[in-house]
C-alpha positions in Angstrom: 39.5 -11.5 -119.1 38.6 -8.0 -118.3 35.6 -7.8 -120.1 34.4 -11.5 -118.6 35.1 -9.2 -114.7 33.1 -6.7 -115.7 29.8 -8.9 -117.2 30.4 -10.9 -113.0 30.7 -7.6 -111.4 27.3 -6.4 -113.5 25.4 -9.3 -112.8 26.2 -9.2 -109.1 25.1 -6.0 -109.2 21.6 -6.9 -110.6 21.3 -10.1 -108.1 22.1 -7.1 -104.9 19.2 -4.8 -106.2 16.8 -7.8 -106.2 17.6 -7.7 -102.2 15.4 -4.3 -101.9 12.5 -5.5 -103.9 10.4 -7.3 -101.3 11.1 -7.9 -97.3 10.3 -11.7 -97.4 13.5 -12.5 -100.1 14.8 -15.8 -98.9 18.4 -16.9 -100.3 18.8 -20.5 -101.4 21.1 -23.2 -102.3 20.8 -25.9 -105.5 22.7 -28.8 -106.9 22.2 -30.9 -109.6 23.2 -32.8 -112.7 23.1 -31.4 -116.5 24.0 -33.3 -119.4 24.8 -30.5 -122.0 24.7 -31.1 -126.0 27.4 -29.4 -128.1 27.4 -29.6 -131.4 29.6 -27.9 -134.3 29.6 -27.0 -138.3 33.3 -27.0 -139.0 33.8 -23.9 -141.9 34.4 -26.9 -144.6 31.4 -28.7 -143.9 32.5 -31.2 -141.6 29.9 -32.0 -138.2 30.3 -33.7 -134.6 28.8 -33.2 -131.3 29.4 -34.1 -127.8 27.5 -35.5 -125.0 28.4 -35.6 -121.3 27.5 -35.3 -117.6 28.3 -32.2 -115.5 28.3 -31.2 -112.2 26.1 -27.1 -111.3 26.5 -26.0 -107.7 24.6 -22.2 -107.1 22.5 -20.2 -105.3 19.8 -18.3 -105.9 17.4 -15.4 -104.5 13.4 -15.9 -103.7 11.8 -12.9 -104.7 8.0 -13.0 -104.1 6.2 -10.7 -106.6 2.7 -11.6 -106.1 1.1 -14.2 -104.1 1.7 -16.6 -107.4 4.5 -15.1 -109.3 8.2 -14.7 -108.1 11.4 -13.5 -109.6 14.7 -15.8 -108.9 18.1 -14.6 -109.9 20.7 -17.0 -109.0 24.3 -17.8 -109.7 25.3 -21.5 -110.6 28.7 -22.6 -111.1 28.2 -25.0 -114.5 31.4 -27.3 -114.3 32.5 -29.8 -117.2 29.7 -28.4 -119.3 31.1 -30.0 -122.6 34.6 -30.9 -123.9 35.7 -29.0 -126.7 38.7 -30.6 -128.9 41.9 -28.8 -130.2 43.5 -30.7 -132.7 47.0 -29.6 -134.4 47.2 -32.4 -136.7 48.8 -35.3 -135.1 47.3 -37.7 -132.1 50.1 -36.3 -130.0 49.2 -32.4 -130.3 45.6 -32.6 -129.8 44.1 -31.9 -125.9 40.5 -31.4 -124.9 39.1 -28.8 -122.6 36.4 -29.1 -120.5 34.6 -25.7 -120.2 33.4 -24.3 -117.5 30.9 -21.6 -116.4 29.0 -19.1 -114.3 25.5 -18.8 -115.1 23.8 -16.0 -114.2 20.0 -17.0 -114.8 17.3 -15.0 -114.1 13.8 -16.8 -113.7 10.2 -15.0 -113.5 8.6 -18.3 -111.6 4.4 -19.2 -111.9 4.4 -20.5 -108.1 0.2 -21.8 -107.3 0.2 -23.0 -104.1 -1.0 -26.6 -103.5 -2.0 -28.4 -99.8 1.7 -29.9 -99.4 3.8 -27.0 -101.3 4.0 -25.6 -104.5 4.7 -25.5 -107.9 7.4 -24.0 -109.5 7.1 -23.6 -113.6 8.8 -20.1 -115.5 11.3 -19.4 -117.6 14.0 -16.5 -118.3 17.5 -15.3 -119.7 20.7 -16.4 -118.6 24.2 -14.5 -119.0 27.0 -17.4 -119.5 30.7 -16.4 -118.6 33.4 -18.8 -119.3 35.7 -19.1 -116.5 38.0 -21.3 -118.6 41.6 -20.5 -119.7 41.0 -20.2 -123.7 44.8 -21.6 -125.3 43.6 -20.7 -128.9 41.3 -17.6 -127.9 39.0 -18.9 -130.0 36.0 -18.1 -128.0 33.6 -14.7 -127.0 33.7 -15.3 -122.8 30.2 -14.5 -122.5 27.0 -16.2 -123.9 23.7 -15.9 -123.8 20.9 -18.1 -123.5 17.4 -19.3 -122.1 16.3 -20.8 -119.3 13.1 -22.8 -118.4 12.1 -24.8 -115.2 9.9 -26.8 -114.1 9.4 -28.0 -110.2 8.2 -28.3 -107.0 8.7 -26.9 -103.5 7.7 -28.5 -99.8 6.8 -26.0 -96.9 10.1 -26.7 -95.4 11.7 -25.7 -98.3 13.5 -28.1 -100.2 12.9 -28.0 -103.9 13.2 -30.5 -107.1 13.5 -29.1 -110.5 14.0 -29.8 -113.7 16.1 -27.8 -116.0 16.4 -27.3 -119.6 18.8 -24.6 -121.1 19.1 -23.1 -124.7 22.7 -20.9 -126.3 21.6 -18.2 -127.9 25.0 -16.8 -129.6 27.9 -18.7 -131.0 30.4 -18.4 -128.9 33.5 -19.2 -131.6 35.3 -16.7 -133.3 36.7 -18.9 -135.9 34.1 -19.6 -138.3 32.9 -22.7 -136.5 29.2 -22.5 -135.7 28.0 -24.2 -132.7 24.4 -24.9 -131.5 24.7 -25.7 -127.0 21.6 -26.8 -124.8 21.1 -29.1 -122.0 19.1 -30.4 -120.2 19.4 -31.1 -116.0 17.9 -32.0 -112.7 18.5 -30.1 -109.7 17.7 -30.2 -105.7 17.3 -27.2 -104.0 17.0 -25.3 -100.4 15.9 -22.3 -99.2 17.1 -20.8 -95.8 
């Protein structure tokens, strides 16, 4: 739990300093669907996955670089991003978690400007920290992964995106390997 603190208090550390980089940062709001894909290789072989819709809430900084590139750290609260099955070999001592996190992406943004608003296409890392209780401590707290987005953005600053998002570590620590992307469509607002 400590070490999952100190990753948060880091990354809100990094999301501050982007606050002195340019005079015009505007903050923001998003919501959105994701429907995340988890699947795992069991240590003996065995496979499944899961499927399922979840619910991200965040917000996010505008950071204008150039007149066509911006930098966006954000913050989005990733809830029910998969269940995850503990089984202790009867129908009566298995439960399912659904795992939740905070994503702390950070997106360097392509922005051309078109007559009614303007395009939003870039990509970038994302730090994952698992803000769920872990009964078996069977999994590393924080993950890491990519992040790419497509969208678009009308003068009075609401936004539409679409979101795709890639694990790049395993998060288990019990021989299970486990392969975690999803893809989602969000609605933002800037202030």
């Amino acid at each position: 739990m400590q070490d999952s603190f100190r990753h948060i208090i880091f990354s809100t550390g990094i999301l501050l300093l982007g606050l002195g980089v340019n005079g015009q940062v505007r903050i923001g709001a998003k919501l959105g669907l994701t429907f995340p894909h988890i699947s795992y290789t069991q240590p003996d072989g065995q496979n499944f996955s899961h499927s399922k819709a979840s619910f991200l809430a965040g917000g996010f900084l505008s950071v204008p670089l150039t007149k066509q590139f911006e930098l966006r750290p954000g913050a989005e609260l990733n809830i029910g991003y998969g269940n995850v099955s503990y089984n202790f070999g009867s129908f009566y001592n298995s439960f399912k978690d659904d795992l939740t996190y905070l994503d702390i992406p950070l997106y360097l943004l392509f922005t051309p400007q078109t007559r009614n608003g303007k395009i939003l296409v870039g990509a970038g890392p994302a730090m994952k920290n698992m803000l769920d209780a872990d009964p078996l401590n069977s999994y590393k707290p924080v993950d890491w992964a990519v992040n790419a987005m497509a969208g678009y953005e009308i003068p009075v600053g609401f936004s539409f995106h679409l979101n795709y998002q890639k694990s790049l570590t395993d998060i288990n620590k019990d021989g299970t390997k486990s392969s975690r992307h999803y893809f989602g469509f969000t609605i933002g607002y800037l202030f």
